[in-house]
Biotite code that builds the C-alpha atoms (Angstrom):
import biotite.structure as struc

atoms = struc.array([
    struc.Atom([-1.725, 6.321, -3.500], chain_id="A", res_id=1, res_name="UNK", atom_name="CA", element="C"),
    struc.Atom([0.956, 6.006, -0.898], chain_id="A", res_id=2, res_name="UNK", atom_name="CA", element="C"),
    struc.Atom([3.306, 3.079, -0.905], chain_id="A", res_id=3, res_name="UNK", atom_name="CA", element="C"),
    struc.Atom([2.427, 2.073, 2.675], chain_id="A", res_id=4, res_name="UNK", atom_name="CA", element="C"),
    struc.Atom([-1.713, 2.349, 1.765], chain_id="A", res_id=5, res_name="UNK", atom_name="CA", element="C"),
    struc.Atom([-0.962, -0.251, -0.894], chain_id="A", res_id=6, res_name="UNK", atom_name="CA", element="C"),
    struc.Atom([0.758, -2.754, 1.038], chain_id="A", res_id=7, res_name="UNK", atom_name="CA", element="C"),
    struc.Atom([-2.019, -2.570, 3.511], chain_id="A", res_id=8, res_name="UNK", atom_name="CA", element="C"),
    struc.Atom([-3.774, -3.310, 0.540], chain_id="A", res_id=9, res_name="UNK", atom_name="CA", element="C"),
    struc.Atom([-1.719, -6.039, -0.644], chain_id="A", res_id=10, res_name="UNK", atom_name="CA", element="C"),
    struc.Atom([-1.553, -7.441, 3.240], chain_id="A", res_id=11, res_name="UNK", atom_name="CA", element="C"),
    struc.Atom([-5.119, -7.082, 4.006], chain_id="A", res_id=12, res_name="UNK", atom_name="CA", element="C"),
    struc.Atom([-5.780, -9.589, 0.395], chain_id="A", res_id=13, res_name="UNK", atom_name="CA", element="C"),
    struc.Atom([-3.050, -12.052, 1.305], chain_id="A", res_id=14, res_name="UNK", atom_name="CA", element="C"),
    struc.Atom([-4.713, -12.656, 4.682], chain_id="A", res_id=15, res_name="UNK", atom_name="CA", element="C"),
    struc.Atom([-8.220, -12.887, 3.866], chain_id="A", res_id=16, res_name="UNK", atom_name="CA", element="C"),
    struc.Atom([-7.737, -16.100, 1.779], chain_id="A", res_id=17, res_name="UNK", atom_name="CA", element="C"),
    struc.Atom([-4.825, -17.265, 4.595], chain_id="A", res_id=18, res_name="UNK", atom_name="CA", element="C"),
    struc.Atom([-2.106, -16.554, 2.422], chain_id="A", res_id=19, res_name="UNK", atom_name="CA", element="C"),
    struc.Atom([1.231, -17.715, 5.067], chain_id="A", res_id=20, res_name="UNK", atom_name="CA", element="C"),
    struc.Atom([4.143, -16.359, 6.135], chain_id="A", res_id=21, res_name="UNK", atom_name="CA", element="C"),
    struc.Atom([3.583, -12.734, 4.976], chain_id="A", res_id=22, res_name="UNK", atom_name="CA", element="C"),
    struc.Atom([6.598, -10.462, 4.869], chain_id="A", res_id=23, res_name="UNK", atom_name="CA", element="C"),
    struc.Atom([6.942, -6.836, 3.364], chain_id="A", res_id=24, res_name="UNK", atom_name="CA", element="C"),
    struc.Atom([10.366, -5.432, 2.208], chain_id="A", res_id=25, res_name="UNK", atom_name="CA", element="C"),
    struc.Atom([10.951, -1.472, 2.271], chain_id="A", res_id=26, res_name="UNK", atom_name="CA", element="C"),
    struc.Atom([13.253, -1.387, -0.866], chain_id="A", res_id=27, res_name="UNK", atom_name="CA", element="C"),
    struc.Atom([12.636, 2.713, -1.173], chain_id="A", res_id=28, res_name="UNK", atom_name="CA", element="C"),
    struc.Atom([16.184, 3.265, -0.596], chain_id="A", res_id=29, res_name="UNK", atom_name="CA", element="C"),
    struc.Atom([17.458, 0.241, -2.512], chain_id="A", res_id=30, res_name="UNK", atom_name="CA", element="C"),
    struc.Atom([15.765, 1.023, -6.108], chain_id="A", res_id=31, res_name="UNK", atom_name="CA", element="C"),
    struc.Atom([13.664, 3.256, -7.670], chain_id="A", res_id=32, res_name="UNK", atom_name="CA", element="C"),
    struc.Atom([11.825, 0.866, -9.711], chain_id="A", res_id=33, res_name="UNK", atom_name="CA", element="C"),
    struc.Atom([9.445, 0.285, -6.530], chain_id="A", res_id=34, res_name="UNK", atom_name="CA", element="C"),
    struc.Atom([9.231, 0.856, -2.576], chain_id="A", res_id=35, res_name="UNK", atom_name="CA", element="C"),
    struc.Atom([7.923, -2.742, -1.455], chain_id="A", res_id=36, res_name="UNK", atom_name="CA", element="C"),
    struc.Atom([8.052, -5.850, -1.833], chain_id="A", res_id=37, res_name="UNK", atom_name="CA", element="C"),
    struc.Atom([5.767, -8.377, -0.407], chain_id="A", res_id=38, res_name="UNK", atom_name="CA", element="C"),
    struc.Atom([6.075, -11.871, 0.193], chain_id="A", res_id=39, res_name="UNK", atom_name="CA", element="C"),
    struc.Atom([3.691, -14.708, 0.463], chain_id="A", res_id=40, res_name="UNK", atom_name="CA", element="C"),
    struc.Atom([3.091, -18.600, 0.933], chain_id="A", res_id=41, res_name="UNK", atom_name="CA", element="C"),
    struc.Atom([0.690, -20.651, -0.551], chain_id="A", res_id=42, res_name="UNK", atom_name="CA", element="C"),
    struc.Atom([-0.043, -24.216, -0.076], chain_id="A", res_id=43, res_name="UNK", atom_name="CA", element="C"),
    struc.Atom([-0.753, -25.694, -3.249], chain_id="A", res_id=44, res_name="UNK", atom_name="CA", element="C"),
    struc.Atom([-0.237, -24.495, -7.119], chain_id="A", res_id=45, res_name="UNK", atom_name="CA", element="C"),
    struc.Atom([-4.452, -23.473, -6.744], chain_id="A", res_id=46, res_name="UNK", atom_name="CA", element="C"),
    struc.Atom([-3.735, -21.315, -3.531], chain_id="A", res_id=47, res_name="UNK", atom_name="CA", element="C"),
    struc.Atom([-1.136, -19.664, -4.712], chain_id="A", res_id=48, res_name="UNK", atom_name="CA", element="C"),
    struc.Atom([-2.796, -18.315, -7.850], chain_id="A", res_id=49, res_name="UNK", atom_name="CA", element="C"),
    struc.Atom([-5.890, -17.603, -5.913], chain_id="A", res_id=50, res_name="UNK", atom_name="CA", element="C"),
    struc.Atom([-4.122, -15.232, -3.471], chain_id="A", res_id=51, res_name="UNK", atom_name="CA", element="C"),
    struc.Atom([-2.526, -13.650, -6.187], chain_id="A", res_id=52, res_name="UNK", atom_name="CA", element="C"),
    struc.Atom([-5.464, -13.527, -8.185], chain_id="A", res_id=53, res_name="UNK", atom_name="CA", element="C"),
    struc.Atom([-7.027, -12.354, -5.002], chain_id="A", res_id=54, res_name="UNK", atom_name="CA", element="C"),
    struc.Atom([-4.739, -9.296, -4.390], chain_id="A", res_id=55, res_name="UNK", atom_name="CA", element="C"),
    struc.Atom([-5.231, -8.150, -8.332], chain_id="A", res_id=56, res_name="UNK", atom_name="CA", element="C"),
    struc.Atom([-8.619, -8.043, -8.120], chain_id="A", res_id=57, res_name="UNK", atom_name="CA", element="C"),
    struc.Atom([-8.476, -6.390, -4.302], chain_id="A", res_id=58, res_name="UNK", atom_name="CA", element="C"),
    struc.Atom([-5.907, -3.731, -5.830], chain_id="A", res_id=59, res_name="UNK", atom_name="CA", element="C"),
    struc.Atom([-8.093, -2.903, -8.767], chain_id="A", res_id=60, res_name="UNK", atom_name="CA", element="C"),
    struc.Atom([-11.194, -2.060, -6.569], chain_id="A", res_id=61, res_name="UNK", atom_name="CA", element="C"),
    struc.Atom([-8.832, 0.161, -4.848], chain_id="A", res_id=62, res_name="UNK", atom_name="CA", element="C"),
    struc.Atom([-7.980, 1.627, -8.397], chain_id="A", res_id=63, res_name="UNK", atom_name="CA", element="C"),
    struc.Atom([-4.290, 0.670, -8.557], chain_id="A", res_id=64, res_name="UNK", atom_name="CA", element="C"),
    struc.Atom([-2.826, -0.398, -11.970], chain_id="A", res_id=65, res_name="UNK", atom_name="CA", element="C"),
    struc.Atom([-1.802, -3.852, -12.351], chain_id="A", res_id=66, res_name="UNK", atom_name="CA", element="C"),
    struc.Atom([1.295, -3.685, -14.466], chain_id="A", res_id=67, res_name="UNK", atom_name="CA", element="C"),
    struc.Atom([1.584, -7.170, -15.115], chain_id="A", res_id=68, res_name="UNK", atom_name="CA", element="C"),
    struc.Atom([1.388, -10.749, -13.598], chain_id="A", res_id=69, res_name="UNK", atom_name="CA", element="C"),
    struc.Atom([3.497, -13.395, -14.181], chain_id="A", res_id=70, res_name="UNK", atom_name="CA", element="C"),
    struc.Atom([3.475, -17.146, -13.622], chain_id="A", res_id=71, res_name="UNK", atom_name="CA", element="C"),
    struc.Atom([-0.057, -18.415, -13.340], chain_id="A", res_id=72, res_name="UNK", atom_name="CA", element="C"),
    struc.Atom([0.303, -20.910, -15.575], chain_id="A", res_id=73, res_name="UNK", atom_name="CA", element="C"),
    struc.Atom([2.618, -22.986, -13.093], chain_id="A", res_id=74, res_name="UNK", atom_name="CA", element="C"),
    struc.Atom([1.373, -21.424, -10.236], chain_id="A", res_id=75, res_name="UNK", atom_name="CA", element="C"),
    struc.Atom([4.548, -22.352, -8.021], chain_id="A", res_id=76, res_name="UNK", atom_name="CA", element="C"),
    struc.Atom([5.333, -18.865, -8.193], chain_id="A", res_id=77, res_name="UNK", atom_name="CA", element="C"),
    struc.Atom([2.998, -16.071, -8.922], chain_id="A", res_id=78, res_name="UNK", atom_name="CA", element="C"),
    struc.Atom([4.615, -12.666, -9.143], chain_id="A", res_id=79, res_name="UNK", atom_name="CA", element="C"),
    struc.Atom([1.800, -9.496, -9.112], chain_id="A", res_id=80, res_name="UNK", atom_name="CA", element="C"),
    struc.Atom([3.352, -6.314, -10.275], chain_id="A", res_id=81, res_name="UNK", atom_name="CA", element="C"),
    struc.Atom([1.369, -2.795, -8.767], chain_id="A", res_id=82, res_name="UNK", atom_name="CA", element="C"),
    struc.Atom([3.490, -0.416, -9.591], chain_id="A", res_id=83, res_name="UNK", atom_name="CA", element="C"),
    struc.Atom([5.035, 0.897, -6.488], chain_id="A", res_id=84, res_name="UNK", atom_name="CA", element="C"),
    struc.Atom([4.478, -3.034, -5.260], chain_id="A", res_id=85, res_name="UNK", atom_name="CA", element="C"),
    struc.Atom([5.546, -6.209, -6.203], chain_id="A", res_id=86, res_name="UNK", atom_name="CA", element="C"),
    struc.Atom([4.114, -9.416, -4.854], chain_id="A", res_id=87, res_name="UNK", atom_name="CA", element="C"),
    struc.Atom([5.659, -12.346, -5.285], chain_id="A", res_id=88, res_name="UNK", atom_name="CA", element="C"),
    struc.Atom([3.601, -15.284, -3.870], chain_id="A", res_id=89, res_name="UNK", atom_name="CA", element="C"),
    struc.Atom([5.118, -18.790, -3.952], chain_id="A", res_id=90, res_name="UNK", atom_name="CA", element="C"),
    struc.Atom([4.785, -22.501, -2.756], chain_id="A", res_id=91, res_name="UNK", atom_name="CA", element="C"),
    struc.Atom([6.969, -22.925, 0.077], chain_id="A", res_id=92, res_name="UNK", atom_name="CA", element="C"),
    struc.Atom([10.016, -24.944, -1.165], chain_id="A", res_id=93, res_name="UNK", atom_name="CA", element="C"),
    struc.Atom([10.302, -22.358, -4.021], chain_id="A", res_id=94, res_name="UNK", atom_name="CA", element="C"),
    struc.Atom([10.466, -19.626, -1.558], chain_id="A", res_id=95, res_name="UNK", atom_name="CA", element="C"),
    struc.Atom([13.213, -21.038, 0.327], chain_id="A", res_id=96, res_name="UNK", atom_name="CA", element="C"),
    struc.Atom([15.278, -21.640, -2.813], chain_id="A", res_id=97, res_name="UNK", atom_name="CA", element="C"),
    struc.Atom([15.231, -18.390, -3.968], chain_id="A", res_id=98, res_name="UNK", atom_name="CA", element="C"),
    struc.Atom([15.010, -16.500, -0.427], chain_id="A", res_id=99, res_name="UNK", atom_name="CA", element="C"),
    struc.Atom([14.131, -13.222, -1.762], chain_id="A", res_id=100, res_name="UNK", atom_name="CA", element="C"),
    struc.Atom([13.712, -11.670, 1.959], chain_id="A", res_id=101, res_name="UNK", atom_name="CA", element="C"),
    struc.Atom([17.706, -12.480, 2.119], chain_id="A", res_id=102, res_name="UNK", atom_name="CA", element="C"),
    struc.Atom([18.384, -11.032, -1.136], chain_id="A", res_id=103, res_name="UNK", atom_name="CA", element="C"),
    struc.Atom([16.940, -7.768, -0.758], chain_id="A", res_id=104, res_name="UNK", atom_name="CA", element="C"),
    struc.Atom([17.018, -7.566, 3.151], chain_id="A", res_id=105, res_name="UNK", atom_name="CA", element="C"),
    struc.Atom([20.338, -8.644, 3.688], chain_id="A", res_id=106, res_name="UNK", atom_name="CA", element="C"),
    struc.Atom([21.654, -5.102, 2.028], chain_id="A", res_id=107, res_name="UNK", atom_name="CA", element="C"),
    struc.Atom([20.019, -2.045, 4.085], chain_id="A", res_id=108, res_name="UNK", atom_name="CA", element="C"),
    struc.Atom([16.558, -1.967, 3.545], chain_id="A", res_id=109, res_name="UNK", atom_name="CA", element="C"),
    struc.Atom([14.166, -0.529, 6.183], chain_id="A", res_id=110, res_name="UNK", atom_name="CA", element="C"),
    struc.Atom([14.479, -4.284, 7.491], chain_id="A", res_id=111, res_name="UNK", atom_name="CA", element="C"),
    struc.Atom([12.238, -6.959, 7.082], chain_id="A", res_id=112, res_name="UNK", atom_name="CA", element="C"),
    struc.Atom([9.281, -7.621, 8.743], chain_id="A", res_id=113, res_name="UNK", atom_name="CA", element="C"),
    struc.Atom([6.474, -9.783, 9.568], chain_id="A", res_id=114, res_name="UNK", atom_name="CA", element="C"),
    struc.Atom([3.340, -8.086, 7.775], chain_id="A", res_id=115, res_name="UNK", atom_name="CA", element="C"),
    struc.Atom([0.214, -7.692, 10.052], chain_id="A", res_id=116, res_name="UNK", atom_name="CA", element="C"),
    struc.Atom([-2.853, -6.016, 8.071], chain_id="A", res_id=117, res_name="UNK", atom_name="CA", element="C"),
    struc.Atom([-4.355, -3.253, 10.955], chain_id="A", res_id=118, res_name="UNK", atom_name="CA", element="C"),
    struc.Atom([0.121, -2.415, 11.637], chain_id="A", res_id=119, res_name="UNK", atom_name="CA", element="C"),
    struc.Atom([1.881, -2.716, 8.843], chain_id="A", res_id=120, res_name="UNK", atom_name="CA", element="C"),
])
């Protein structure tokens, strides 16, 4: 499956259970460990794990591998790894910490951008 049909994928999960703030990273030219990275919000320790719980289970009707997830115990930040994808979804003042958009945008990456589902 083709990196851009996952994220629509991954996108399409995130905003049925109002996951915020949605951004997807191109990182094709940056590593070849994958091509995107996606970026969420949650509200609370329980949304968080339920929107990455939610894109698992979306991505394994859609028969993609789930590599491994990590940090569902906490649930401040949930990280979802697909393969060709990684999600990270996080509480808000954890995402700002860490900035991961700056980190891997702020190098040459396709640029970051705001995810919309029926676009991206």
């Amino acid at each position: 499956m083709k990196a851009t049909q996952i994220e629509k994928i991954i996108v399409a999960a995130l905003e049925d259970i109002k996951g915020k703030d949605i951004e997807v990273i191109d990182t094709h030219k940056l590593t070849p460990l994958f091509e995107r990275i996606v970026v969420a919000s949650g509200d609370s320790s329980r949304h968080v794990r339920s929107l990455a719980r939610h894109v698992a289970d979306k991505a394994r009707e859609a028969g993609i591998e789930i590599l491994s997830t990590e940090g569902e115990d906490t649930g401040e930040w949930v990280l979802v790894d697909l393969g060709d994808a990684v999600v990270h979804v996080m509480q808000p003042t954890i995402r700002a910490y860490y900035a991961l958009e700056q980190l891997w945008g702020g190098k040459g990456p396709e640029r970051v951008r705001k995810a919309v589902a029926a676009g991206a």
